[in-house]
KOLVO-251856 format. One line per field, with one value per residue: residue number from 1; chain; x, y, z of N, C-alpha, C in turn. Coordinates in Angstrom, 2 decimals. Layout:
resi: NUM, ...
chain: A, ...
n_east: X, ...
n_north: Y, ...
n_up: Z, ...
ca_east: X, ...
ca_north: Y, ...
ca_up: Z, ...
c_east: X, ...
c_north: Y, ...
c_up: Z, ...
END
This chain:
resi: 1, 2, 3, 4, 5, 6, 7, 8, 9, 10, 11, 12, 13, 14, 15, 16, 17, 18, 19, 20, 21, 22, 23, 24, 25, 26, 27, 28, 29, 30, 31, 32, 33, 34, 35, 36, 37, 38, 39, 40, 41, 42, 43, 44, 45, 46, 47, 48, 49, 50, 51, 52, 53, 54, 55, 56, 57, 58, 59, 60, 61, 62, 63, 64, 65, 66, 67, 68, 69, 70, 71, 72, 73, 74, 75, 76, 77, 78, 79, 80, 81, 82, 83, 84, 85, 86, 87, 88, 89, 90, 91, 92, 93, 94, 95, 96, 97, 98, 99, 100, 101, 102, 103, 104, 105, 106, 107, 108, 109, 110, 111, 112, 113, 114, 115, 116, 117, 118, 119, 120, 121, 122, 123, 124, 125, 126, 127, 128, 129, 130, 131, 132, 133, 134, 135, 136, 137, 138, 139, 140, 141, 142, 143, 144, 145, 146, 147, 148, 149, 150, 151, 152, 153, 154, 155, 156, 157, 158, 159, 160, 161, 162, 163, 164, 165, 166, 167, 168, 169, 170, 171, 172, 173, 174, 175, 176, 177, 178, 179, 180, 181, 182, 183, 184, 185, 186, 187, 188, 189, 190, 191, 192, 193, 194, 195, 196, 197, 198, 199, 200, 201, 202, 203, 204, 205, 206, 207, 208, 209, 210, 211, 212, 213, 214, 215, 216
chain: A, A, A, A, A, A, A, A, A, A, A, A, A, A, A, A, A, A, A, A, A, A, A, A, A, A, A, A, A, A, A, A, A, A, A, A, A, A, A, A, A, A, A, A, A, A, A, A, A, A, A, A, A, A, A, A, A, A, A, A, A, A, A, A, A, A, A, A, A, A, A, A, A, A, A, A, A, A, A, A, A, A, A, A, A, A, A, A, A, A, A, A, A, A, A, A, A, A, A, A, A, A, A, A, A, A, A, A, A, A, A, A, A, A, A, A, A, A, A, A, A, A, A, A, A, A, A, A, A, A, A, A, A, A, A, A, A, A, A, A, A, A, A, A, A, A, A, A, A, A, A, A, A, A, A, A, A, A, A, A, A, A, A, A, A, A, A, A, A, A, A, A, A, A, A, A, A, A, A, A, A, A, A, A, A, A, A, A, A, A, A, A, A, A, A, A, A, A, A, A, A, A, A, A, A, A, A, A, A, A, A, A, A, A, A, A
n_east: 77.86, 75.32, 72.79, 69.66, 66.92, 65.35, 62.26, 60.98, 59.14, 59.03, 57.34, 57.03, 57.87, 56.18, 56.06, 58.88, 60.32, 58.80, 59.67, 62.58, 62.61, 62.18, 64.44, 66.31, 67.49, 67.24, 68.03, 66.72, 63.58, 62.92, 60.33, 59.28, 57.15, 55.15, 56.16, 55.05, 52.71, 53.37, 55.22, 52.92, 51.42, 53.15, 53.26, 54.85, 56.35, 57.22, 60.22, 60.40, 59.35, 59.17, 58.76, 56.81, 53.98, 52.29, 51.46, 50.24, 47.60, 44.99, 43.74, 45.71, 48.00, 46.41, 46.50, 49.08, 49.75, 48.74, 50.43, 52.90, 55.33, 56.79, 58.47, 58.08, 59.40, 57.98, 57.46, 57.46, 56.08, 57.78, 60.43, 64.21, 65.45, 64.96, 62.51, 64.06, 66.00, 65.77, 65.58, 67.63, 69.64, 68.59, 69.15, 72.02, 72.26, 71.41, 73.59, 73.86, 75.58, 75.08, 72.87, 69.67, 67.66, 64.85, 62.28, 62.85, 63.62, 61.53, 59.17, 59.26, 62.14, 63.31, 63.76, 64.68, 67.39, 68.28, 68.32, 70.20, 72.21, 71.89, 73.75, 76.40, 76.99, 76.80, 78.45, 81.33, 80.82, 81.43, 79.09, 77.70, 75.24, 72.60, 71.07, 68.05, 65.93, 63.96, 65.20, 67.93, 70.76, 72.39, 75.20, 77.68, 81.34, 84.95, 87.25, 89.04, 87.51, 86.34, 84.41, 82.11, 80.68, 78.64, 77.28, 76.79, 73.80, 72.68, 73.60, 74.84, 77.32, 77.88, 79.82, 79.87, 80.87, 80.77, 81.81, 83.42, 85.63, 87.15, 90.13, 92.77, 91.41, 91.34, 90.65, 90.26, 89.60, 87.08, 84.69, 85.12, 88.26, 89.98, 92.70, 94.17, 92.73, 91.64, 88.36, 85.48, 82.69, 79.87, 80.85, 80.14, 81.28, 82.33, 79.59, 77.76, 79.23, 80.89, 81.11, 83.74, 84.69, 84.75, 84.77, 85.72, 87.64, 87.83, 90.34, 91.07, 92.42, 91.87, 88.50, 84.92, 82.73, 79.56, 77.96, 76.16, 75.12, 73.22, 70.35, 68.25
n_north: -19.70, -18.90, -19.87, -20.91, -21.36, -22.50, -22.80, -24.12, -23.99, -26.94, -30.32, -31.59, -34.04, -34.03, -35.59, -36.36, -33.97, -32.28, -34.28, -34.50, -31.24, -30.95, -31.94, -30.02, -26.27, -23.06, -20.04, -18.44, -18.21, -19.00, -18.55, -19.41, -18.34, -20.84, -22.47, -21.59, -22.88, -25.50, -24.42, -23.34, -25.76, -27.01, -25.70, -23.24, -20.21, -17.85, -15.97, -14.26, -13.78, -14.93, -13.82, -13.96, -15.32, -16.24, -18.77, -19.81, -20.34, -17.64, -17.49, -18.29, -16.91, -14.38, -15.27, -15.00, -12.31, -11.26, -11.16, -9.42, -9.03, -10.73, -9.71, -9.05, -9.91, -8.75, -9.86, -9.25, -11.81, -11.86, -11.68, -12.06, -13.74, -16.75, -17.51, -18.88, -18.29, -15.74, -16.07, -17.26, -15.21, -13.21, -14.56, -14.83, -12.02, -11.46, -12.20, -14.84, -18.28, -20.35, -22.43, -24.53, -25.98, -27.07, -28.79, -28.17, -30.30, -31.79, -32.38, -30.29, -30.70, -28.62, -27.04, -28.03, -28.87, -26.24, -25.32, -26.84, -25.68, -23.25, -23.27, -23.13, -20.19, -19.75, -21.21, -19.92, -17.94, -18.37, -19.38, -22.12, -24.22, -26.69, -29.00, -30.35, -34.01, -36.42, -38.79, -37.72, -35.66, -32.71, -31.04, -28.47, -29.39, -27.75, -28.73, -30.80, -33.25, -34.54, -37.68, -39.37, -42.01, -41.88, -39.29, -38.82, -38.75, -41.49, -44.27, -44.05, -42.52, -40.10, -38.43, -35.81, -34.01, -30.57, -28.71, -27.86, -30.15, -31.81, -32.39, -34.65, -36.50, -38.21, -41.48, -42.46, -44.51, -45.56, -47.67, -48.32, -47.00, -44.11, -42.79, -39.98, -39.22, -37.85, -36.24, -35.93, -33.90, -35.74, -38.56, -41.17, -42.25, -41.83, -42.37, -43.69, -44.51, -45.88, -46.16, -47.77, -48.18, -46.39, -43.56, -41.65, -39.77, -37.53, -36.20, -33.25, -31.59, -29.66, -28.01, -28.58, -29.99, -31.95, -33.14, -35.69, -37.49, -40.33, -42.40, -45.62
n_up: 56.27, 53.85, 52.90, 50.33, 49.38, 46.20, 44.85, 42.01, 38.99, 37.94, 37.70, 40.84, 43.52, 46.31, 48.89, 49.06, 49.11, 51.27, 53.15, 52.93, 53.72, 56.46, 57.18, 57.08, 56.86, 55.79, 55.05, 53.45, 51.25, 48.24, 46.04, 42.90, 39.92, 38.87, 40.87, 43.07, 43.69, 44.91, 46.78, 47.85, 48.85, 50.32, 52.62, 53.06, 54.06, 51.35, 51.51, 49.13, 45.61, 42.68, 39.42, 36.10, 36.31, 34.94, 35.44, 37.68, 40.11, 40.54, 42.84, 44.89, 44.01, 45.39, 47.90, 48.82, 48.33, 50.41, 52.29, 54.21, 54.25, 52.30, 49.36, 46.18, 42.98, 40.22, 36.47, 33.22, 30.82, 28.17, 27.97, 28.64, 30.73, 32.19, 34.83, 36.93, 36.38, 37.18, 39.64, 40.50, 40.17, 41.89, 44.31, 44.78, 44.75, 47.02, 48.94, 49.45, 49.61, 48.93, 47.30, 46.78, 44.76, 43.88, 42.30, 39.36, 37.55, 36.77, 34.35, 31.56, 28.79, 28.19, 29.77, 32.17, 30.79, 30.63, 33.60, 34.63, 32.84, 34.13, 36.40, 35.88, 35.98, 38.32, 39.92, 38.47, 40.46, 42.62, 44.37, 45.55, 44.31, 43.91, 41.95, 43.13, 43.03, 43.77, 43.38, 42.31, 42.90, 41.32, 40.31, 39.71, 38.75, 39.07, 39.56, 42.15, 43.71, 47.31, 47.68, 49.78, 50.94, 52.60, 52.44, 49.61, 47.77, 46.47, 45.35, 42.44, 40.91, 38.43, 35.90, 33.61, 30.99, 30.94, 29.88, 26.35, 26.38, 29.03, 30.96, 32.27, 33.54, 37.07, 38.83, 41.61, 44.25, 43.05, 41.57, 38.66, 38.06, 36.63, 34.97, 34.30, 32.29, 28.82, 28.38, 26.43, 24.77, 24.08, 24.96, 27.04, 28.65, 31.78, 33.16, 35.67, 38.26, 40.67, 44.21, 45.64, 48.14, 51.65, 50.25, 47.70, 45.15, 42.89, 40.13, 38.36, 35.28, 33.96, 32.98, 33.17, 35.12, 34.94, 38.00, 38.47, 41.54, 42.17, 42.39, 41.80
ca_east: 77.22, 73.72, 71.81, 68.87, 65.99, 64.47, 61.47, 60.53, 57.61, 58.50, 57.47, 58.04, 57.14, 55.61, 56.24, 59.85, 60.03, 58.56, 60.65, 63.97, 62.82, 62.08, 65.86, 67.37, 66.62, 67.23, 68.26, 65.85, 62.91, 62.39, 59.29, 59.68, 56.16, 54.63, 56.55, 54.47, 51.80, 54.20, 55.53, 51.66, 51.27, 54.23, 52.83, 56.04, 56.03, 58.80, 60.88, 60.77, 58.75, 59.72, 58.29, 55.73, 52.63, 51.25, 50.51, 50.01, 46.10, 44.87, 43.62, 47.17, 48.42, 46.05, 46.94, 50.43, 49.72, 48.03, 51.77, 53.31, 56.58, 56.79, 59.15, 57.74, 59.80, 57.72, 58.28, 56.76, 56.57, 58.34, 61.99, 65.62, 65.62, 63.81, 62.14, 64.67, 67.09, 66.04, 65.59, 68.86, 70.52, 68.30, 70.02, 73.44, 72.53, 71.41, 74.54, 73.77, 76.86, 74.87, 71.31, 69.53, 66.83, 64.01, 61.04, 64.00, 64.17, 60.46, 58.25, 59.69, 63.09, 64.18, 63.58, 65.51, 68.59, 68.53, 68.42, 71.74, 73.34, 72.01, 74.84, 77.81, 77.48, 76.88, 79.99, 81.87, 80.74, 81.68, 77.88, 77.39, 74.44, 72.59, 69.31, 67.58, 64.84, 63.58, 66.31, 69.30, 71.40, 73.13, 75.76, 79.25, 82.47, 85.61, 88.53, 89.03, 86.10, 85.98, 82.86, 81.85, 79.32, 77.67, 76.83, 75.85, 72.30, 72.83, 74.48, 75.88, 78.12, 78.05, 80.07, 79.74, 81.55, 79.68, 83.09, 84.03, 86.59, 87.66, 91.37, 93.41, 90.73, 92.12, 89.78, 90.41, 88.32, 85.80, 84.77, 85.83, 88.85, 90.94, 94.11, 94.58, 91.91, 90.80, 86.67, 85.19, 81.30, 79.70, 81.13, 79.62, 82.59, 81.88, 78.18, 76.64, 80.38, 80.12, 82.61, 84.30, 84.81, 83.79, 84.74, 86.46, 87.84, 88.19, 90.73, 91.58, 93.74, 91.20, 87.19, 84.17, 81.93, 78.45, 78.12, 75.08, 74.21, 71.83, 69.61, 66.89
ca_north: -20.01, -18.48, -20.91, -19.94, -22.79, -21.95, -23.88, -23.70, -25.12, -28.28, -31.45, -32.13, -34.90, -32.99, -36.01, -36.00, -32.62, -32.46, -35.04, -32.87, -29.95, -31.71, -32.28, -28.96, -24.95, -22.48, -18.70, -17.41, -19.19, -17.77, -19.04, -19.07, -18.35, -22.02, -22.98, -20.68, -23.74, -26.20, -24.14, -23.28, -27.38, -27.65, -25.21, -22.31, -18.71, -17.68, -14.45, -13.45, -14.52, -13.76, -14.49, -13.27, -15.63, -16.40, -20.35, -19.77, -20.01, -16.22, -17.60, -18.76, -15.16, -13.44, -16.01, -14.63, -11.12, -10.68, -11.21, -8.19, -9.38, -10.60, -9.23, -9.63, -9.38, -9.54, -9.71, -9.57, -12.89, -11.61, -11.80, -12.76, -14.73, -17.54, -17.18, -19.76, -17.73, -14.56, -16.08, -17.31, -13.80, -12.58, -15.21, -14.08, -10.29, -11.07, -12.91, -16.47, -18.69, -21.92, -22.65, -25.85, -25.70, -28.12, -28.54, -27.93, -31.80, -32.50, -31.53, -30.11, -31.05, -27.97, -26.33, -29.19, -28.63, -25.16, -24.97, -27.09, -24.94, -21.97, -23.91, -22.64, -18.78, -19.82, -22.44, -19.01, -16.47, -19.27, -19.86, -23.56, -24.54, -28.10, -29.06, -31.86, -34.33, -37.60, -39.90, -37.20, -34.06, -32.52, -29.57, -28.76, -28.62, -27.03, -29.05, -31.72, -33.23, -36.69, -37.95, -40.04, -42.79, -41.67, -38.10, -39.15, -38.98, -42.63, -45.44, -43.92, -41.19, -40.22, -37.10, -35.64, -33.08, -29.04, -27.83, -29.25, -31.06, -32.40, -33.20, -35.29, -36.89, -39.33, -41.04, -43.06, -45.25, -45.59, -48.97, -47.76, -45.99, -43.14, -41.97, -38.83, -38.95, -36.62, -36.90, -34.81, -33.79, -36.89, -39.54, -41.81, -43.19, -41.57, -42.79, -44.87, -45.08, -46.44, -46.47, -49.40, -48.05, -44.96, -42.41, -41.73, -38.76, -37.34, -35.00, -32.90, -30.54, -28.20, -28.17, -28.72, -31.82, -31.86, -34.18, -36.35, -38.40, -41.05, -44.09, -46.13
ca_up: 55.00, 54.04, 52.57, 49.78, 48.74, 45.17, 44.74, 40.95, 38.73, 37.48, 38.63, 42.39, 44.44, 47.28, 49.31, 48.83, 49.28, 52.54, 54.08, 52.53, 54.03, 57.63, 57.83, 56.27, 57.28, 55.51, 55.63, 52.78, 50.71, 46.76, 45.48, 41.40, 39.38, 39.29, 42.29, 44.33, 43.97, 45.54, 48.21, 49.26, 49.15, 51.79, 53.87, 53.08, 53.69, 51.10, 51.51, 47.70, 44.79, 41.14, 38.42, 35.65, 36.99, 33.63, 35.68, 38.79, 39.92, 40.89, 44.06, 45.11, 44.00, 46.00, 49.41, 49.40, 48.33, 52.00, 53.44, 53.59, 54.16, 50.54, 48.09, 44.88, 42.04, 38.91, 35.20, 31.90, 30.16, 27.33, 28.41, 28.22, 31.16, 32.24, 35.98, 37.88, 36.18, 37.94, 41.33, 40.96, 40.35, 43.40, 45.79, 44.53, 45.23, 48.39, 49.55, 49.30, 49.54, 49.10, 46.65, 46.68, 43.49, 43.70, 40.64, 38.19, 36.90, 36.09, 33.47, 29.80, 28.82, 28.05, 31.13, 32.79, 30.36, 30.82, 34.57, 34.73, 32.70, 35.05, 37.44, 35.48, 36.33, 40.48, 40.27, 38.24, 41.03, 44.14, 44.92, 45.46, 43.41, 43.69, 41.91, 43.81, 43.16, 44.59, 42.39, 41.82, 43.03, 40.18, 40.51, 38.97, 40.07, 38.00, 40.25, 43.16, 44.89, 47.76, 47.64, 50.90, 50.80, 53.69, 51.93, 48.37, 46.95, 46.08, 44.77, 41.57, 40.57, 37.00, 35.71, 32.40, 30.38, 30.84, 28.67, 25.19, 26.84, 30.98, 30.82, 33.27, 35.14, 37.64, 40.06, 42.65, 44.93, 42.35, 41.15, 37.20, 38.01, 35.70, 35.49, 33.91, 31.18, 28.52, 27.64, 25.03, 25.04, 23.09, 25.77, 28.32, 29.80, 32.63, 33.26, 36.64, 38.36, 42.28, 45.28, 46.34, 49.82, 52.15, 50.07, 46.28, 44.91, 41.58, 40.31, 36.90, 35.55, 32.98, 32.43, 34.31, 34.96, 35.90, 38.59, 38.68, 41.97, 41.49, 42.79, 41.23
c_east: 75.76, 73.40, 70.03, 68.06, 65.38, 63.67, 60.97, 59.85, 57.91, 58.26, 57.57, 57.18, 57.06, 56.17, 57.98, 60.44, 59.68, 59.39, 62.23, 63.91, 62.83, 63.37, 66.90, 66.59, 67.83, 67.30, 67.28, 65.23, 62.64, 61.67, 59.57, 58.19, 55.41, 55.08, 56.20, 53.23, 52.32, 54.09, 53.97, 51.04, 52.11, 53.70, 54.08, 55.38, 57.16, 59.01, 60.55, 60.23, 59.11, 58.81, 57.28, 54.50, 51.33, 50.66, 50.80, 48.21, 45.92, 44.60, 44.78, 48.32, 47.92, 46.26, 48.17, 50.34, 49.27, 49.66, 52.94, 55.03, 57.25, 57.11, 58.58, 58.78, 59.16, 58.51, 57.48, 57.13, 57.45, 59.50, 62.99, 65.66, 64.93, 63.55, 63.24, 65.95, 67.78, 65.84, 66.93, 70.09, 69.63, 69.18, 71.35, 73.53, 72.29, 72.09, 74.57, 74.66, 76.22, 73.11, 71.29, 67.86, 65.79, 62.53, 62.00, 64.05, 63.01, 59.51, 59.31, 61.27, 64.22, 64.56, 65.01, 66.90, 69.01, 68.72, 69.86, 72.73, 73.30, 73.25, 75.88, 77.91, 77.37, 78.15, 80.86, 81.79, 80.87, 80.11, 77.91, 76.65, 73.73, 71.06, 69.29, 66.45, 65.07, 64.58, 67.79, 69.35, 72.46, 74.04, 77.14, 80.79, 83.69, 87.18, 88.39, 88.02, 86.41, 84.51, 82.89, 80.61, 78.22, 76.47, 76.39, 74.67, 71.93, 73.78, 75.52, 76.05, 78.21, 78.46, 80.14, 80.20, 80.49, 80.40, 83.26, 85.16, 87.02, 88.73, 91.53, 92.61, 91.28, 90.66, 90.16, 89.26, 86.73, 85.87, 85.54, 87.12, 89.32, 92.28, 94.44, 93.86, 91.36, 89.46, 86.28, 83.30, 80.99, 79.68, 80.35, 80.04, 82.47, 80.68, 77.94, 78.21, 79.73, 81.18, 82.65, 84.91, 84.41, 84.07, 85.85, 86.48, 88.76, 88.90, 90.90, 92.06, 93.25, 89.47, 86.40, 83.16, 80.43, 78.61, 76.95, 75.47, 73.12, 71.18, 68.59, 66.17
c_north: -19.55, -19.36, -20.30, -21.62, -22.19, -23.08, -23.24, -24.59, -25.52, -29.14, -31.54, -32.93, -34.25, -34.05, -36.03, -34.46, -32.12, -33.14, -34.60, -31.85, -30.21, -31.58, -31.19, -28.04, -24.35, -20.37, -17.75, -18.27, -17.99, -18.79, -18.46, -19.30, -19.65, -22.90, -22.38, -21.76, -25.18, -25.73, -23.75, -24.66, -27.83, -26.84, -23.96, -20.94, -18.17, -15.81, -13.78, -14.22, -14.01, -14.42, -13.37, -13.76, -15.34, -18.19, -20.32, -19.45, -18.50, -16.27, -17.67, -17.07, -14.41, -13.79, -15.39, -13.13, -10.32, -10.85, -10.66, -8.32, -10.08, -9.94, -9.93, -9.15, -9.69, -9.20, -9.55, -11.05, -13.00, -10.76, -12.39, -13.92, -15.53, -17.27, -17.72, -18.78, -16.19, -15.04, -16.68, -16.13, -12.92, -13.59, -14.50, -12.51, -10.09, -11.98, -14.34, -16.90, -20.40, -22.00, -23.74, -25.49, -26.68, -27.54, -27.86, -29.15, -31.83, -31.60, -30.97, -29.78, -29.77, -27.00, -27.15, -28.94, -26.60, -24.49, -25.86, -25.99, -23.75, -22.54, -23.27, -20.91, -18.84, -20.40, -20.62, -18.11, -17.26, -19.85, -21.64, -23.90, -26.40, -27.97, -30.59, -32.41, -35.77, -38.66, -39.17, -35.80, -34.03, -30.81, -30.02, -28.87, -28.87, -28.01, -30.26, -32.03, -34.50, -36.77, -39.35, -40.64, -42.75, -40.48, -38.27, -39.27, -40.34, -42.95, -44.57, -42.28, -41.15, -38.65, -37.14, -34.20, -31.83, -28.09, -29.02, -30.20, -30.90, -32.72, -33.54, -35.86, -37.93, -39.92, -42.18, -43.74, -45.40, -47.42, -48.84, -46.76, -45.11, -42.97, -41.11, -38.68, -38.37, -37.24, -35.35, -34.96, -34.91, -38.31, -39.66, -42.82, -43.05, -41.58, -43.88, -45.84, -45.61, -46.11, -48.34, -48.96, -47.05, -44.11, -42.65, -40.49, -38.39, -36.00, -34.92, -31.42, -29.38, -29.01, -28.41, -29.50, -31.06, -33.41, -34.74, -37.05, -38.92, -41.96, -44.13, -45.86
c_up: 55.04, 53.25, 52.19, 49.33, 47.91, 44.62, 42.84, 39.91, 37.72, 38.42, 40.27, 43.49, 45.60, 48.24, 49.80, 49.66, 50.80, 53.45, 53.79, 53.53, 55.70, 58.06, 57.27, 57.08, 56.03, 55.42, 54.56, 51.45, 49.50, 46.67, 43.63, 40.80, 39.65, 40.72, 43.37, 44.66, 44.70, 46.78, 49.06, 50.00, 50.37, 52.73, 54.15, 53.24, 53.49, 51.42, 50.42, 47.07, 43.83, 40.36, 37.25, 35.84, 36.28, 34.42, 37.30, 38.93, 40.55, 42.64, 45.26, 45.23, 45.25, 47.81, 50.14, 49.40, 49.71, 52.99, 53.18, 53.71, 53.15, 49.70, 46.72, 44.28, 40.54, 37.54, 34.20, 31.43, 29.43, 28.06, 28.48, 28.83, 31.72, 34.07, 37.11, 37.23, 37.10, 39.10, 41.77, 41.22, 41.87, 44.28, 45.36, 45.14, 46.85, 49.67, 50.26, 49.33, 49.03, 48.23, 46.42, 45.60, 43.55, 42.62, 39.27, 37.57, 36.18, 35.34, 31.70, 30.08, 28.77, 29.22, 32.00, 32.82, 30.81, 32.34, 34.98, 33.87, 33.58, 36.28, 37.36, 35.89, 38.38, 40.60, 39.82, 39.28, 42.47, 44.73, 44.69, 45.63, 43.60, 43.41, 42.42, 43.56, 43.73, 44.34, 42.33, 42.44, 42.19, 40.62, 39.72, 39.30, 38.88, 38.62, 41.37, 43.52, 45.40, 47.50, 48.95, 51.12, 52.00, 53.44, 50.87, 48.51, 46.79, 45.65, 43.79, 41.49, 39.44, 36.85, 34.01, 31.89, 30.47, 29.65, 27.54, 25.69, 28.48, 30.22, 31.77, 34.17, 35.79, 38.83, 40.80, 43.43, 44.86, 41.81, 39.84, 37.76, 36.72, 35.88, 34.28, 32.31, 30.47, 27.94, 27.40, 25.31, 23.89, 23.55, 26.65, 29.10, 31.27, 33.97, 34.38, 36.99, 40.14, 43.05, 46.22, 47.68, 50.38, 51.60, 48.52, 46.08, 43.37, 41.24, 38.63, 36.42, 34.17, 32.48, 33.66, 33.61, 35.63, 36.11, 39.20, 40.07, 42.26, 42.02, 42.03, 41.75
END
């Protein structure tokens, strides 16, 4: 598995963040426009930076520009896709099997919404996708998954429709169970489920969930 960390500028408890990265490695660090002020806060020296670096301070620019082992990829502001969008198609090209997304949750909503849906073309092309912050890891998944209370994010599990419609969900060794349920975008049946023992597993038979875990 190669394994890709895209740090990108929203929000991110630096603290957090730090103690994450302590217990993970990594096979290749993208720095994303504002998340180049993060990763100089942790103390990173990423592989690849993208962005157009309309908010990034100049000083910050010119720190990394001295390290010549630095792929830039820039951009014009004025463009289709948004920056986390292109550092996600760089991990893909350069044979990523695994991206973990942090500064994707905090800061403007739409950013937020729009970097979960960047999930659905990594889940489509096998990359397995997770944005993480201090409270939640969010990713998707199109079929089977256990979930093992040792590995969760936290306490709750909450899945929620990404397609107009999940059929057949069934779940098992959840406090709320299912059995073979269809939920439609609109629902929050699904919402702040738990396990009632080491491990629960949810199955269904057309659509795809994003799958919140969560703690207070």
């Amino acid at each position: 598995m190669k394994r890709c960390l895209i740090i990108t500028g929203g929000k991110l408890d630096l603290s957090f963040a730090g103690s994450f990265l302590g217990q993970e490695t990594f096979d290749k660090v993208i720095a994303v426009d504002a998340g180049l002020e993060a990763v100089k806060a942790l103390g990173l020296e990423p592989d690849m930076i993208v962005g157009d670096f309309d908010t990034v301070r100049p000083e910050v620019l010119a720190y990394y520009r001295r390290m010549e082992h630095i792929v830039w990829d820039t951009h014009q502001p004025e463009k289709d896709e948004t920056d986390t969008e292109l550092a996600l198609l760089k991990a893909q090209a350069t044979g990523c099997t695994q991206v973990v997304v942090l500064g994707a949750t905090g800061g403007r909503m739409d950013h937020m919404l729009g970097n979960i849906h960047l999930l659905f073309p990594c889940l489509q092309k096998g990359m397995e996708a997770y944005i993480l912050d201090s409270q939640n890891r969010i990713y998707l998944i199109d079929g089977e998954r256990t979930f093992k209370r040792n590995e969760t994010w936290g306490k709750y599990i909450s899945f929620l429709p990404l397609t107009g419609e999940v059929r057949g969900i069934t779940l098992t060794g959840f406090k709320y169970p299912l059995h073979e349920k269809d939920i439609e975008i609109g629902t929050s049946l699904c919402i702040s489920n738990e396990l009632v023992g080491e491990e629960g597993t949810i199955t269904f038979t057309d659509g795809v969930l994003i799958v919140v875990e969560s703690h207070d």
